[in-house]
C-alpha positions in Angstrom: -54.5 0.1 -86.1 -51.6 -1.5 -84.0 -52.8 -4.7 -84.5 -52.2 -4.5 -88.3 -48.6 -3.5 -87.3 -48.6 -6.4 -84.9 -49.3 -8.5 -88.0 -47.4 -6.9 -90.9 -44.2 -6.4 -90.0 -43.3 -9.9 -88.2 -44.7 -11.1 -91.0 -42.5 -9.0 -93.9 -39.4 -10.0 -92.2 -40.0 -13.7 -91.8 -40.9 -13.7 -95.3 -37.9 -12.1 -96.4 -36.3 -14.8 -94.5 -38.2 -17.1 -95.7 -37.4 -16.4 -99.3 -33.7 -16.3 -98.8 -33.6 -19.6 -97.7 -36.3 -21.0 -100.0 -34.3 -19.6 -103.3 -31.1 -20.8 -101.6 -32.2 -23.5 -102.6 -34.3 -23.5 -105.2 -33.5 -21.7 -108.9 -36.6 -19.8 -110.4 -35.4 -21.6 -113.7 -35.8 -25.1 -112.2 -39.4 -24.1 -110.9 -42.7 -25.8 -112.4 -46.3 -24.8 -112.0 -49.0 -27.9 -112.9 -46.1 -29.5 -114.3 -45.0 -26.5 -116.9 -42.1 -25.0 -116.5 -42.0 -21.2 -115.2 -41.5 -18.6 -117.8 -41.2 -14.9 -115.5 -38.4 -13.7 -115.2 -36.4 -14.3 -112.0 -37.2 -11.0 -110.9 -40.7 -11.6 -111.1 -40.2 -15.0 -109.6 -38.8 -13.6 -106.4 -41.7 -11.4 -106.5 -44.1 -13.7 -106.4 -42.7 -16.1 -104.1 -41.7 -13.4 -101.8 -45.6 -12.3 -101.9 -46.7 -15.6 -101.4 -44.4 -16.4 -98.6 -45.7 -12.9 -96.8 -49.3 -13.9 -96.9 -48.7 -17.0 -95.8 -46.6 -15.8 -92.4 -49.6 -12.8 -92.1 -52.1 -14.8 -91.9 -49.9 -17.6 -89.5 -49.4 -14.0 -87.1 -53.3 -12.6 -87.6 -54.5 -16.3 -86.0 -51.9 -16.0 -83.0 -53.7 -12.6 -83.1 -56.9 -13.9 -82.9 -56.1 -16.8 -80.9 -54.6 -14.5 -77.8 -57.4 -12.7 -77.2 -59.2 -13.3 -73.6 -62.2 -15.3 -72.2 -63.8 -12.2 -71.6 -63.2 -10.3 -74.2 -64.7 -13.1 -76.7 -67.2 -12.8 -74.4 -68.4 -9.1 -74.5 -68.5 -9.1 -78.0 -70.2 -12.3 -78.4 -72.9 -10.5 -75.8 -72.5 -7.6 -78.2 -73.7 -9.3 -81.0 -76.4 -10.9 -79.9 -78.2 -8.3 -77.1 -81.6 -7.1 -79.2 -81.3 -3.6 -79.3 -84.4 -1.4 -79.2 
């Protein structure tokens, strides 16, 4: 259950960051989506963004995750996996 922690909460702030600097930047009224202008509100644009800028850092944190892990421990699950069990 740490794990999720060790994902979600880096993640949340570096989005939040994220979408500061992004809408620094950027007004939701000068936005276009396949070449159509956005419509939400700005609210609802900083929403969004702010939603698509957390799953995007999650999912940058969940591979260093995933990539950290040991040698062995890959290993004893692989074995895990694939010992017939009776």
């Amino acid at each position: 259950m740490s794990k999720i922690f060790f994902v979600l909460w880096p993640s949340f702030v570096v989005a939040g960051i994220a979408e500061a600097v992004f809408f620094t930047f950027f007004s939701p009224q000068d936005l276009f989506l396949f070449g159509h202008p956005l419509t939400l509100s700005a609210i609802a644009t900083y929403s969004i963004g702010f939603f698509c800028f957390w799953i995007m850092c999650g999912l940058s944190s969940y591979a260093t995750c995933f990539f950290q892990r040991s040698a062995k421990s890959i290993n004893d699950e692989t074995i895990a996996h694939t010992t017939p069990t009776a």
